[in-house]
PyMOL Python script that loads the backbone (N, CA, C, O; Angstrom):
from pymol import cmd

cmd.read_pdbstr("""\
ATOM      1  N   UNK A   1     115.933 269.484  39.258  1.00  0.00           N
ATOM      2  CA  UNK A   1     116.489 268.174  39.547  1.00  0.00           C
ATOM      3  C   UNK A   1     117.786 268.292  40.349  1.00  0.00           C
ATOM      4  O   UNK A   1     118.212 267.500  41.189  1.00  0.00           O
ATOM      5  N   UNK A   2     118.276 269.326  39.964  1.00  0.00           N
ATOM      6  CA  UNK A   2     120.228 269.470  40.952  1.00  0.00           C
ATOM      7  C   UNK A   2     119.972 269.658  42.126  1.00  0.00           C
ATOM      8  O   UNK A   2     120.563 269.217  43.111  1.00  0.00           O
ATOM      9  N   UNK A   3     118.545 270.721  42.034  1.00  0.00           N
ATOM     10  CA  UNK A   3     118.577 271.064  44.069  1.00  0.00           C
ATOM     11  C   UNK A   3     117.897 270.033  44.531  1.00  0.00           C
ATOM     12  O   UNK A   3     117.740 269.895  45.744  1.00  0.00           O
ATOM     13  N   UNK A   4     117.452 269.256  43.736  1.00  0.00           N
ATOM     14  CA  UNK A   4     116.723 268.116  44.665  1.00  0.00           C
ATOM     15  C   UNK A   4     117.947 267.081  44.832  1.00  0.00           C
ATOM     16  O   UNK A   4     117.797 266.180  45.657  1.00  0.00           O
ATOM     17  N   UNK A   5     118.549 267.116  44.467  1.00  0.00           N
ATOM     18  CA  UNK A   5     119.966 265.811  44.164  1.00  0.00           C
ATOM     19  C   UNK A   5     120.696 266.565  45.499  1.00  0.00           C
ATOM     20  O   UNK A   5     120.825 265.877  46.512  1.00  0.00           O
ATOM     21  N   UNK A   6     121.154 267.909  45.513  1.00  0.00           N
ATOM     22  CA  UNK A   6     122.102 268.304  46.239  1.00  0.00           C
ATOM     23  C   UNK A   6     121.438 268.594  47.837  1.00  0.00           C
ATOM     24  O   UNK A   6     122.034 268.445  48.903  1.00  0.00           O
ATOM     25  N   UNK A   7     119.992 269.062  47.624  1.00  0.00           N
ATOM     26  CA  UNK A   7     119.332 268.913  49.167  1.00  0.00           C
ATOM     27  C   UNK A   7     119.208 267.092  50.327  1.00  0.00           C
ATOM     28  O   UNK A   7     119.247 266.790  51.520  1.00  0.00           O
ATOM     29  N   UNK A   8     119.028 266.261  48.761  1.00  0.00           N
ATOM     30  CA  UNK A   8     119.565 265.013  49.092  1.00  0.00           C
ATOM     31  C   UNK A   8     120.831 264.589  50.146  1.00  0.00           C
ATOM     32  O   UNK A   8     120.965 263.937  51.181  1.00  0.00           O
ATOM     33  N   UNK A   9     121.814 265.517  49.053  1.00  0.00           N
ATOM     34  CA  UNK A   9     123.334 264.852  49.514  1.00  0.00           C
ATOM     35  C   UNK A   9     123.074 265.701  50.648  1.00  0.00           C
ATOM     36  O   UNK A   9     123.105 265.093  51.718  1.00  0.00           O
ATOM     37  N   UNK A  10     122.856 266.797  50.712  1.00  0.00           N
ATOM     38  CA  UNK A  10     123.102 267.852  52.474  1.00  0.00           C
ATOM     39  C   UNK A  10     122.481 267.257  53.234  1.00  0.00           C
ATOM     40  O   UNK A  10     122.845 267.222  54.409  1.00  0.00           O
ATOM     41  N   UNK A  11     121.295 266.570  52.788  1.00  0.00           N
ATOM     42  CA  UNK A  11     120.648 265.810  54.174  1.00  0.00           C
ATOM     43  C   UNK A  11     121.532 264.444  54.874  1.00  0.00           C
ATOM     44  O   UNK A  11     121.769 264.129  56.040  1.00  0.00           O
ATOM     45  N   UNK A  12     121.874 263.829  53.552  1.00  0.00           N
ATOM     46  CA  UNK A  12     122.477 262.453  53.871  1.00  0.00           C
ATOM     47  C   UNK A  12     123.883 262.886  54.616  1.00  0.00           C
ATOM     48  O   UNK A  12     124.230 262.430  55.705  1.00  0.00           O
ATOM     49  N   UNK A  13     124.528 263.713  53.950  1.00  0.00           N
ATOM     50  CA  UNK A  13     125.764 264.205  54.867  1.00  0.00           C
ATOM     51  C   UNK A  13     125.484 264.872  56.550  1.00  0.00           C
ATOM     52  O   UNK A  13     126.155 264.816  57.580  1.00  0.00           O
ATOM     53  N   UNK A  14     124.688 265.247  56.345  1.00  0.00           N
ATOM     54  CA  UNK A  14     124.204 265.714  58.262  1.00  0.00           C
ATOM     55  C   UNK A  14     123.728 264.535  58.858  1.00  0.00           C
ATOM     56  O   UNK A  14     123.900 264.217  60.035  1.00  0.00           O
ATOM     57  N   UNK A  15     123.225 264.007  58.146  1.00  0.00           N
ATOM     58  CA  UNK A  15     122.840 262.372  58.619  1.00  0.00           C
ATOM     59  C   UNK A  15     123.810 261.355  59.299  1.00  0.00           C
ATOM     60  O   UNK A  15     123.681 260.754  60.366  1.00  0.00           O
ATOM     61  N   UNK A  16     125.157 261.325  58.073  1.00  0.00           N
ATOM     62  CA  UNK A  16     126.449 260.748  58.676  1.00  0.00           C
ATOM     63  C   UNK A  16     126.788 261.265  59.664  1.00  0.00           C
ATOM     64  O   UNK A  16     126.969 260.502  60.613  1.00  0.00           O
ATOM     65  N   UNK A  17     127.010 262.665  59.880  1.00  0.00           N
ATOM     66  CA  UNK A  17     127.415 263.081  60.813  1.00  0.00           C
ATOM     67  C   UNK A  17     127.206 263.266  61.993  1.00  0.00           C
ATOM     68  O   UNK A  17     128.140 263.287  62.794  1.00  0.00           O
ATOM     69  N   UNK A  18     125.663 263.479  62.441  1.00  0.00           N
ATOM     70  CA  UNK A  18     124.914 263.335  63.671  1.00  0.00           C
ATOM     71  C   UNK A  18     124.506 261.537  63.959  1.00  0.00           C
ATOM     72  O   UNK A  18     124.068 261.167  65.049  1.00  0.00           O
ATOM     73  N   UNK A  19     124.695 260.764  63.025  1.00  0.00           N
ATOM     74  CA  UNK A  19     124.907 259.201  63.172  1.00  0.00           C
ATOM     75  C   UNK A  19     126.349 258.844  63.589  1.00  0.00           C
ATOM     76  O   UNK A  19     126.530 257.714  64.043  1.00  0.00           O
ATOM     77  N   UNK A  20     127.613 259.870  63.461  1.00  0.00           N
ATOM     78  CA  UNK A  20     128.907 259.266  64.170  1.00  0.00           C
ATOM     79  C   UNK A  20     129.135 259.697  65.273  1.00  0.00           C
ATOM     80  O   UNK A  20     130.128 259.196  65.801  1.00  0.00           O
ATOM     81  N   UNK A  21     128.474 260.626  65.991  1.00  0.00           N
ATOM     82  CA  UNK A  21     127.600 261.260  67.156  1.00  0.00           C
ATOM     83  C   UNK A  21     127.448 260.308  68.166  1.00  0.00           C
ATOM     84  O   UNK A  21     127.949 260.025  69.254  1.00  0.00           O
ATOM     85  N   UNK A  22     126.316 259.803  67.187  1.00  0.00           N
ATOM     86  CA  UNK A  22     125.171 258.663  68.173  1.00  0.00           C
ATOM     87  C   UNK A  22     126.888 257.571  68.597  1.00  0.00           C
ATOM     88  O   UNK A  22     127.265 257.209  69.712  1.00  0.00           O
ATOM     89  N   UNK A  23     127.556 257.328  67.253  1.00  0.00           N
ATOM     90  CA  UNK A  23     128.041 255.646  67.908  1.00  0.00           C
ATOM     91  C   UNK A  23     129.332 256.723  68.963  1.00  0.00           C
ATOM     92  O   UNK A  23     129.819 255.891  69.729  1.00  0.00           O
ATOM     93  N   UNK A  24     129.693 257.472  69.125  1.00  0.00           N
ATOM     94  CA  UNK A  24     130.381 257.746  69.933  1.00  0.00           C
ATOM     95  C   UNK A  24     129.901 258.147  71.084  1.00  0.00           C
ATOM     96  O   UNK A  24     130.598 258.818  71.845  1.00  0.00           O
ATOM     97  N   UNK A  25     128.992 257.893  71.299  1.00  0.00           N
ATOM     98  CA  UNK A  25     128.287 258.097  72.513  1.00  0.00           C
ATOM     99  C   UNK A  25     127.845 256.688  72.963  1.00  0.00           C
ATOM    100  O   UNK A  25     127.787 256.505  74.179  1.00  0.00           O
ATOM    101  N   UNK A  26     127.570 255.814  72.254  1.00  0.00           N
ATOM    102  CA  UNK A  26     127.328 255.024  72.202  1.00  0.00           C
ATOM    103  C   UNK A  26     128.619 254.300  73.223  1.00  0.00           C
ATOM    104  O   UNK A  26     128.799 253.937  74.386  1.00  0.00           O
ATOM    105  N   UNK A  27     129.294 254.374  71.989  1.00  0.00           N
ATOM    106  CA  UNK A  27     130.560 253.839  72.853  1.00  0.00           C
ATOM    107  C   UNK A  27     131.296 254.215  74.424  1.00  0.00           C
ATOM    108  O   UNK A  27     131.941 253.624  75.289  1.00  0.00           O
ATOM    109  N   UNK A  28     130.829 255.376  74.205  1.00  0.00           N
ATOM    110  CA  UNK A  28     131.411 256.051  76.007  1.00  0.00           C
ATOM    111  C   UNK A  28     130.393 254.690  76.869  1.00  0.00           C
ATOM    112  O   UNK A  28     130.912 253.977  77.728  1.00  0.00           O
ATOM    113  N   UNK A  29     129.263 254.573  76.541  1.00  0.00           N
ATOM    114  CA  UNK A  29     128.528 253.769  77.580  1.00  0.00           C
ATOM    115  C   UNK A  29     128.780 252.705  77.609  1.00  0.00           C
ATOM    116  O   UNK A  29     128.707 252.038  78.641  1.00  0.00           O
ATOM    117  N   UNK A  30     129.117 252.288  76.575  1.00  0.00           N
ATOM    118  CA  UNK A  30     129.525 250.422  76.703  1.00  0.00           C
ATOM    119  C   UNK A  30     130.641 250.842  77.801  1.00  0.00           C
ATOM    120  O   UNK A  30     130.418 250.582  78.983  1.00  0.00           O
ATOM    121  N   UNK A  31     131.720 251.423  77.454  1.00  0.00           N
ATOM    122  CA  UNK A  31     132.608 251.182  78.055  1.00  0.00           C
ATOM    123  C   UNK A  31     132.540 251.339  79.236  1.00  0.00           C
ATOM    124  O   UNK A  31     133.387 250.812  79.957  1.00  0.00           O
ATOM    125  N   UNK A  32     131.389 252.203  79.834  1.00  0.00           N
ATOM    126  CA  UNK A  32     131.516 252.467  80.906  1.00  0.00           C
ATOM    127  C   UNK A  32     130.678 251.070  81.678  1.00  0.00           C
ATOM    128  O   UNK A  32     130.486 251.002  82.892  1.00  0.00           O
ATOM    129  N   UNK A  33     130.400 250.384  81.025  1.00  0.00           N
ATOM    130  CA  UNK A  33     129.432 248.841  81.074  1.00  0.00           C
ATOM    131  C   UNK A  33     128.590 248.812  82.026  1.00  0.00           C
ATOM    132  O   UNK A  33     128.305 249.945  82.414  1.00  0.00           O
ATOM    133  N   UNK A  34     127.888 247.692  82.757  1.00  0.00           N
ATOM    134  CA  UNK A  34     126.895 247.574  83.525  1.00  0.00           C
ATOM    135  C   UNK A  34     126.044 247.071  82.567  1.00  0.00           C
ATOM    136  O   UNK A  34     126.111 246.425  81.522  1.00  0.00           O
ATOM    137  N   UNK A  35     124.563 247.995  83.843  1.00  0.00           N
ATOM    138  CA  UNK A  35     123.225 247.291  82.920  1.00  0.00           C
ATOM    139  C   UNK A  35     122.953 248.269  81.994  1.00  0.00           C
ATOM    140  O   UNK A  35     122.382 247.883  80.974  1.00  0.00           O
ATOM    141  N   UNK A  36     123.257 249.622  82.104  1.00  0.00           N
ATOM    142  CA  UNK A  36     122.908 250.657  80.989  1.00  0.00           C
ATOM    143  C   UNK A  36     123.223 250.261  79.581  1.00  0.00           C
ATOM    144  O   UNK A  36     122.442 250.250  78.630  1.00  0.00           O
ATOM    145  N   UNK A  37     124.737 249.874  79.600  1.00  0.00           N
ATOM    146  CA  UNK A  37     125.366 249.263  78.522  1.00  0.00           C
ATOM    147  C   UNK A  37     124.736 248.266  77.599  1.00  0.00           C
ATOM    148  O   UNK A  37     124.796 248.232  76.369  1.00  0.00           O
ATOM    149  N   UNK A  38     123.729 246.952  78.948  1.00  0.00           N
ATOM    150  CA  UNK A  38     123.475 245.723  78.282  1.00  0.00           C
ATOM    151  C   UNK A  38     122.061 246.792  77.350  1.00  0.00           C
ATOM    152  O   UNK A  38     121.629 246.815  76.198  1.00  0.00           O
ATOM    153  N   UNK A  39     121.828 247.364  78.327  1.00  0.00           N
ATOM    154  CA  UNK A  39     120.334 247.736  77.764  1.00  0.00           C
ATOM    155  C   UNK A  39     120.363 248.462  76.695  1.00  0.00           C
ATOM    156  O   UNK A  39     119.536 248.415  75.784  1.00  0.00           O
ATOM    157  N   UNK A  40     121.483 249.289  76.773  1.00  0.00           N
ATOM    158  CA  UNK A  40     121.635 250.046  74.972  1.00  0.00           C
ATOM    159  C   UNK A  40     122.182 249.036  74.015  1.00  0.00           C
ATOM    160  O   UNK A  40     122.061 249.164  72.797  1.00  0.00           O
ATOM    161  N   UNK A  41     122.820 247.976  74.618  1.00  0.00           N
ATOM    162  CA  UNK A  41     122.951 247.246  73.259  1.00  0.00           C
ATOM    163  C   UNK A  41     122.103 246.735  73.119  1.00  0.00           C
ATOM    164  O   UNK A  41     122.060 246.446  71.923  1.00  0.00           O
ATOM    165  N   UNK A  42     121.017 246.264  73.766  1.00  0.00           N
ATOM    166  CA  UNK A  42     119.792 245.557  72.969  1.00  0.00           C
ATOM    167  C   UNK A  42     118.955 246.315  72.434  1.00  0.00           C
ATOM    168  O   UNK A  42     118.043 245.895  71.722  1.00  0.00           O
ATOM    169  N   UNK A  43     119.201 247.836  72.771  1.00  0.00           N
ATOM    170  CA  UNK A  43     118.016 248.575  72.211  1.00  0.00           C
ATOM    171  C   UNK A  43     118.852 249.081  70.710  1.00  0.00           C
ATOM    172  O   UNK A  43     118.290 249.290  69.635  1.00  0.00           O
ATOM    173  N   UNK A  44     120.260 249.197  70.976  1.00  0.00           N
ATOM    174  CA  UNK A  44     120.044 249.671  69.114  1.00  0.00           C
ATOM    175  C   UNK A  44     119.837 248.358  68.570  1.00  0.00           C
ATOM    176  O   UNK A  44     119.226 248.289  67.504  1.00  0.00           O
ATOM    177  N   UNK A  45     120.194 247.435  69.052  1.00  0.00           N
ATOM    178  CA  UNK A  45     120.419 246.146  67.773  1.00  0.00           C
ATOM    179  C   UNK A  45     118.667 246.228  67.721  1.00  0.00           C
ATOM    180  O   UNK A  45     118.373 246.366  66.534  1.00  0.00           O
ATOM    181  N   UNK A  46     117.615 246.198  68.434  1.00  0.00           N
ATOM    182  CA  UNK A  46     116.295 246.212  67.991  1.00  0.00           C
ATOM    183  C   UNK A  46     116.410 247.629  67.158  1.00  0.00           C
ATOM    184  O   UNK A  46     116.564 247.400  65.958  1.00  0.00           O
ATOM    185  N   UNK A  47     116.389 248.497  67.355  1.00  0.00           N
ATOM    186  CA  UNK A  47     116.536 249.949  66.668  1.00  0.00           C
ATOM    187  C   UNK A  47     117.080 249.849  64.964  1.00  0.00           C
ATOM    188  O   UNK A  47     116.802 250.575  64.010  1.00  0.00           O
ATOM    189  N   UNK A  48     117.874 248.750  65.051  1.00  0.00           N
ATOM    190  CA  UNK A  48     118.668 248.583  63.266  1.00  0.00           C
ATOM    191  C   UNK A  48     117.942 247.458  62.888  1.00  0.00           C
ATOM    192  O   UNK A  48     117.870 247.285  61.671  1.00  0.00           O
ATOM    193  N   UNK A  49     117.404 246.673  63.577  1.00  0.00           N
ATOM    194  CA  UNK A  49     116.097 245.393  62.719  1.00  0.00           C
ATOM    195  C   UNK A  49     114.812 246.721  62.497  1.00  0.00           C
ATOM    196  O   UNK A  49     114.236 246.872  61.419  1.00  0.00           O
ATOM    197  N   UNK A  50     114.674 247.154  63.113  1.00  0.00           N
ATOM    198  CA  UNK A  50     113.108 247.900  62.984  1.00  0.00           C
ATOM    199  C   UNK A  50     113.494 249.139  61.409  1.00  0.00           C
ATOM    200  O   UNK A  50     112.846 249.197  60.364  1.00  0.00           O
ATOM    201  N   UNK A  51     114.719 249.953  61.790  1.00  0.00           N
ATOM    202  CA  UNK A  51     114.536 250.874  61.138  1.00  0.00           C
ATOM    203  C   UNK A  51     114.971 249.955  59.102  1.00  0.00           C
ATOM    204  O   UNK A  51     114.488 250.386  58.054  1.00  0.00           O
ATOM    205  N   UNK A  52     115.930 248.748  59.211  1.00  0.00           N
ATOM    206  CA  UNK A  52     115.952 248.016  58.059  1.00  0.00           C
ATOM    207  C   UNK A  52     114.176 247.880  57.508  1.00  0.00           C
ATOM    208  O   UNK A  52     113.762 248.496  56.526  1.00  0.00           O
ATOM    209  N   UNK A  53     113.494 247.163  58.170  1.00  0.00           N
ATOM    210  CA  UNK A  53     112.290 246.774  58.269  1.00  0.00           C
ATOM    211  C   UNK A  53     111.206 247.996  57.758  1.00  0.00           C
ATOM    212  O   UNK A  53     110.099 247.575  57.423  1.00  0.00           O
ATOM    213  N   UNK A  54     111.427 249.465  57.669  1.00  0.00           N
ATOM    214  CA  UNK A  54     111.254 250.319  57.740  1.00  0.00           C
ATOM    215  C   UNK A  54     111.431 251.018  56.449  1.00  0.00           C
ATOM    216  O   UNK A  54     110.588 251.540  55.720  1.00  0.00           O
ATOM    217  N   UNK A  55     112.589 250.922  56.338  1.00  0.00           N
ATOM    218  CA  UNK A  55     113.084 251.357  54.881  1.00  0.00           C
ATOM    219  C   UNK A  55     112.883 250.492  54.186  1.00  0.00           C
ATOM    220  O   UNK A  55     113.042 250.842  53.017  1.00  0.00           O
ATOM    221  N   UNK A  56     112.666 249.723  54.267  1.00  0.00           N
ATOM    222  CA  UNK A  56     112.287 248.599  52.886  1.00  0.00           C
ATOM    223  C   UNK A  56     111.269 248.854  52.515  1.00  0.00           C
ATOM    224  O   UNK A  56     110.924 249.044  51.349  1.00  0.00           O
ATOM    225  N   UNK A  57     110.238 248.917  54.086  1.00  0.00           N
ATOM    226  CA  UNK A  57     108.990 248.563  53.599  1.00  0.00           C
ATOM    227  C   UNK A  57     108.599 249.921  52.942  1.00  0.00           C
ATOM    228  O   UNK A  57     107.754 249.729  52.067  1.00  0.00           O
ATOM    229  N   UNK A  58     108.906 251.088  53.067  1.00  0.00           N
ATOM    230  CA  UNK A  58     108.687 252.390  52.477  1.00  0.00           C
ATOM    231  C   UNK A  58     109.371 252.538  50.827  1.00  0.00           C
ATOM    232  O   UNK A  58     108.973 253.368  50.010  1.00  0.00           O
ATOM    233  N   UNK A  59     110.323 251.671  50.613  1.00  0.00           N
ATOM    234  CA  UNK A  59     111.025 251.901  49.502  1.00  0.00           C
ATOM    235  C   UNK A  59     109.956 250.947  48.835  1.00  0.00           C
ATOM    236  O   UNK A  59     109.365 251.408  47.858  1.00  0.00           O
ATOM    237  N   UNK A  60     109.712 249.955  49.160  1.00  0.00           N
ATOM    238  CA  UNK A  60     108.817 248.716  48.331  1.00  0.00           C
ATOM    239  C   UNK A  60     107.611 249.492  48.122  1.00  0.00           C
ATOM    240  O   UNK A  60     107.035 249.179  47.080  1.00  0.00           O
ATOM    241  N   UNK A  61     107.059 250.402  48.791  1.00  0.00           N
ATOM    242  CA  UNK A  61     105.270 250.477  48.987  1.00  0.00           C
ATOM    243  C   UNK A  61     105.152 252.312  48.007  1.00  0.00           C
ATOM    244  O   UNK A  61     104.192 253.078  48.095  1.00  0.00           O
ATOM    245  N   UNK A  62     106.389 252.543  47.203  1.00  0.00           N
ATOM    246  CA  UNK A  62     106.866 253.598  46.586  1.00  0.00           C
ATOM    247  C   UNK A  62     106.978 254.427  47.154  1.00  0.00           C
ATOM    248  O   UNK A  62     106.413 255.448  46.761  1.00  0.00           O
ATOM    249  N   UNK A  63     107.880 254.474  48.580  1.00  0.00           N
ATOM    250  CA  UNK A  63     108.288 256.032  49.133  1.00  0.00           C
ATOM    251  C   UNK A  63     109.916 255.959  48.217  1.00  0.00           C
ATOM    252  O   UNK A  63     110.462 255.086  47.541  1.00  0.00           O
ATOM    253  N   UNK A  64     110.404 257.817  48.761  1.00  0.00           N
ATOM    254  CA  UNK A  64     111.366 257.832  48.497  1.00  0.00           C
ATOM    255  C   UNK A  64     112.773 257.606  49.376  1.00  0.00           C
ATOM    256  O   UNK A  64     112.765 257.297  50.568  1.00  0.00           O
ATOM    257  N   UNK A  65     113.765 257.778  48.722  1.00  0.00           N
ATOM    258  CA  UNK A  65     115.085 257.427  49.876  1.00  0.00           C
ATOM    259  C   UNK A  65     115.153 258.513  50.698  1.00  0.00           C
ATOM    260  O   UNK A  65     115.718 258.445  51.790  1.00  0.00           O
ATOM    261  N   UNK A  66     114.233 260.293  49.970  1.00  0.00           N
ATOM    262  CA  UNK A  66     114.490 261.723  51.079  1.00  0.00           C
ATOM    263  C   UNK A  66     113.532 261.000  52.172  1.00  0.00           C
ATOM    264  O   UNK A  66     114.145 260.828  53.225  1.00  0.00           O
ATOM    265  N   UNK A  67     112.621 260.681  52.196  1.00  0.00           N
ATOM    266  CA  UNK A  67     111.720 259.700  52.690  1.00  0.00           C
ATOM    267  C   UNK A  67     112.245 259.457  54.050  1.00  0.00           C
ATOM    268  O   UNK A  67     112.176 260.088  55.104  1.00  0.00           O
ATOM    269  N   UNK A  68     112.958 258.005  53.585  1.00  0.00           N
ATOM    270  CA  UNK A  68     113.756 257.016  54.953  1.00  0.00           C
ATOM    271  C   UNK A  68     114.935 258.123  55.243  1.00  0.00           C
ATOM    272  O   UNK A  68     115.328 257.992  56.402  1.00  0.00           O
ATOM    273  N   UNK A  69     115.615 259.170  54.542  1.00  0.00           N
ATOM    274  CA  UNK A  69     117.101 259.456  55.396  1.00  0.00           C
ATOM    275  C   UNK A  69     115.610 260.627  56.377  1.00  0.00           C
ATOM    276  O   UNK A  69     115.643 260.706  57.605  1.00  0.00           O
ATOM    277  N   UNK A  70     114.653 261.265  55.665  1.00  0.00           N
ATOM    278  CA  UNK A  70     114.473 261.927  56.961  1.00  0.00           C
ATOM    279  C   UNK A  70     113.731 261.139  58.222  1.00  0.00           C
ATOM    280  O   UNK A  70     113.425 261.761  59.239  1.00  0.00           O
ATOM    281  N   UNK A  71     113.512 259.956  58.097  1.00  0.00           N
ATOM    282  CA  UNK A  71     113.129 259.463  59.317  1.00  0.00           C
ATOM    283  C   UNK A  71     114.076 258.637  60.263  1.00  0.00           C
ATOM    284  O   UNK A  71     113.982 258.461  61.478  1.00  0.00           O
ATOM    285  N   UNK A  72     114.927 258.225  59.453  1.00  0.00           N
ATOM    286  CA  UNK A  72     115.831 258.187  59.665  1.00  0.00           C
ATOM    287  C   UNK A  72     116.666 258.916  60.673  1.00  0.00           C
ATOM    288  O   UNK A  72     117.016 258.393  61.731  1.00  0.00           O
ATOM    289  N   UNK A  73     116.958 260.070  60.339  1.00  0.00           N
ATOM    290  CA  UNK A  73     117.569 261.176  60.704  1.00  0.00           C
ATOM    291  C   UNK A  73     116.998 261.569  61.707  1.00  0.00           C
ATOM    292  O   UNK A  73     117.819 262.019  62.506  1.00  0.00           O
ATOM    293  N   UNK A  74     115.392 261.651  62.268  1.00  0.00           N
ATOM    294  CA  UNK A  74     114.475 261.995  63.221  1.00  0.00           C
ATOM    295  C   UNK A  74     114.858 260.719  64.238  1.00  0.00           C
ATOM    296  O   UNK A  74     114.289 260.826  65.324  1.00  0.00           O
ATOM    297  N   UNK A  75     115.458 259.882  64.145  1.00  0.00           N
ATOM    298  CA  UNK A  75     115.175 258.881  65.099  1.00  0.00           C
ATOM    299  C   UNK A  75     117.113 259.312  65.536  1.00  0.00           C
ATOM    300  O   UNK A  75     117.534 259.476  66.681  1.00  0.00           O
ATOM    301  N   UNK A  76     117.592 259.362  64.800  1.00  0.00           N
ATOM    302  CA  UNK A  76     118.865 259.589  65.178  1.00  0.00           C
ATOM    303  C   UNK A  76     119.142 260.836  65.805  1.00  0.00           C
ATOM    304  O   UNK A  76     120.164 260.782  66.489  1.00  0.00           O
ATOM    305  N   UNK A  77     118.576 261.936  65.798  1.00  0.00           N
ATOM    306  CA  UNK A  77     118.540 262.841  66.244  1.00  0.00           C
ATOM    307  C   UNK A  77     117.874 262.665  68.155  1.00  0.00           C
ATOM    308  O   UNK A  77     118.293 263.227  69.167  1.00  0.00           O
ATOM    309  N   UNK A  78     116.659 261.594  67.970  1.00  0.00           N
ATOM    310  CA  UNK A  78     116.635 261.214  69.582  1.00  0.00           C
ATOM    311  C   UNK A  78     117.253 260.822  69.904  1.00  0.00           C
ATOM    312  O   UNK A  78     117.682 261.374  70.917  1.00  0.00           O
ATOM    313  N   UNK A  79     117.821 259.813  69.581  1.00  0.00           N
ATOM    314  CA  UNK A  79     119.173 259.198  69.945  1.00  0.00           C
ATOM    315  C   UNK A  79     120.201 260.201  70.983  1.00  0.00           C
ATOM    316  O   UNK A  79     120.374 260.171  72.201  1.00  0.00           O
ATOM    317  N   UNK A  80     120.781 261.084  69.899  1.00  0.00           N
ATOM    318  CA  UNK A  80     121.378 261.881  70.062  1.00  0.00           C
ATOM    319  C   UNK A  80     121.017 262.539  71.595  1.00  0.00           C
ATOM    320  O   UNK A  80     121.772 262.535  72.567  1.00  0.00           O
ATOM    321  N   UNK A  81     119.809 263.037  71.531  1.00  0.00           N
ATOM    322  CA  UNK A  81     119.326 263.941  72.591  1.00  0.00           C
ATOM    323  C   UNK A  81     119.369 262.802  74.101  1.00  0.00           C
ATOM    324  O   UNK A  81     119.880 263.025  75.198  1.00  0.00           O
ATOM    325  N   UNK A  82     118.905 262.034  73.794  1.00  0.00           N
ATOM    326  CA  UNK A  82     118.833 260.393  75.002  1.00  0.00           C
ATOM    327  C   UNK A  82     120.001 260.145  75.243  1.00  0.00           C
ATOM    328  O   UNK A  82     120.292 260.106  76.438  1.00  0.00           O
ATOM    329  N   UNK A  83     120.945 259.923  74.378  1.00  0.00           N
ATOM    330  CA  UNK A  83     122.324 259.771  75.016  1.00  0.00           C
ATOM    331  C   UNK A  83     123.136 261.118  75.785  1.00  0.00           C
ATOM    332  O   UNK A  83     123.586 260.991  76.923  1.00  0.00           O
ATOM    333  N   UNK A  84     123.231 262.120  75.186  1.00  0.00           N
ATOM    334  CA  UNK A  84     123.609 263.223  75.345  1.00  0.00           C
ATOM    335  C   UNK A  84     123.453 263.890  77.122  1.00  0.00           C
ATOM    336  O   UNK A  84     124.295 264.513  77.770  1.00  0.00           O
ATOM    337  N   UNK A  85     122.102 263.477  77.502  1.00  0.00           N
ATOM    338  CA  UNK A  85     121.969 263.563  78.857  1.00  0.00           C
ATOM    339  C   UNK A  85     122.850 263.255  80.097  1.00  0.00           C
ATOM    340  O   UNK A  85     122.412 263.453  81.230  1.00  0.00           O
TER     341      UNK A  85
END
""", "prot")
cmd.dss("prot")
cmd.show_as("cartoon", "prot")
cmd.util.cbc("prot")
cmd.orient("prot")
């Protein structure tokens, strides 16, 4: 039960961290504004309705929370790689 609790927290903590990644990258582009800008803001704000929508529906239908942080984490990780370019 501990290594499953503590493989938990290591995931969720790499999670935060490659997620404060994404918004700082994020942010270089707004600022740098235009249409790239408009277009990443409409794509995360669809990106945080879908992935809410997502985790619910996996938490409701009996998945677990290692579940949503690793898909989670897989989508943030493109992120990562898409902005990063």
């Amino acid at each position: 039960m501990f290594k499953t609790w503590m493989t938990f927290a290591f995931n969720a903590a790499r999670l935060q961290r490659e997620a404060q990644t994404v918004v700082a990258l994020r942010m270089m582009k707004f600022a740098r504004g235009g249409k790239a800008a408009e277009r990443e803001a409409q794509r995360m704000v669809a990106e945080k309705g879908l992935a809410l929508a997502e985790a619910a529906s996996t938490l409701a239908t009996g998945g677990s929370m290692q579940k949503v942080v690793r898909r989670v984490q897989s989508r943030v990780s493109s992120n990562k790689r898409r902005l990063s370019r």
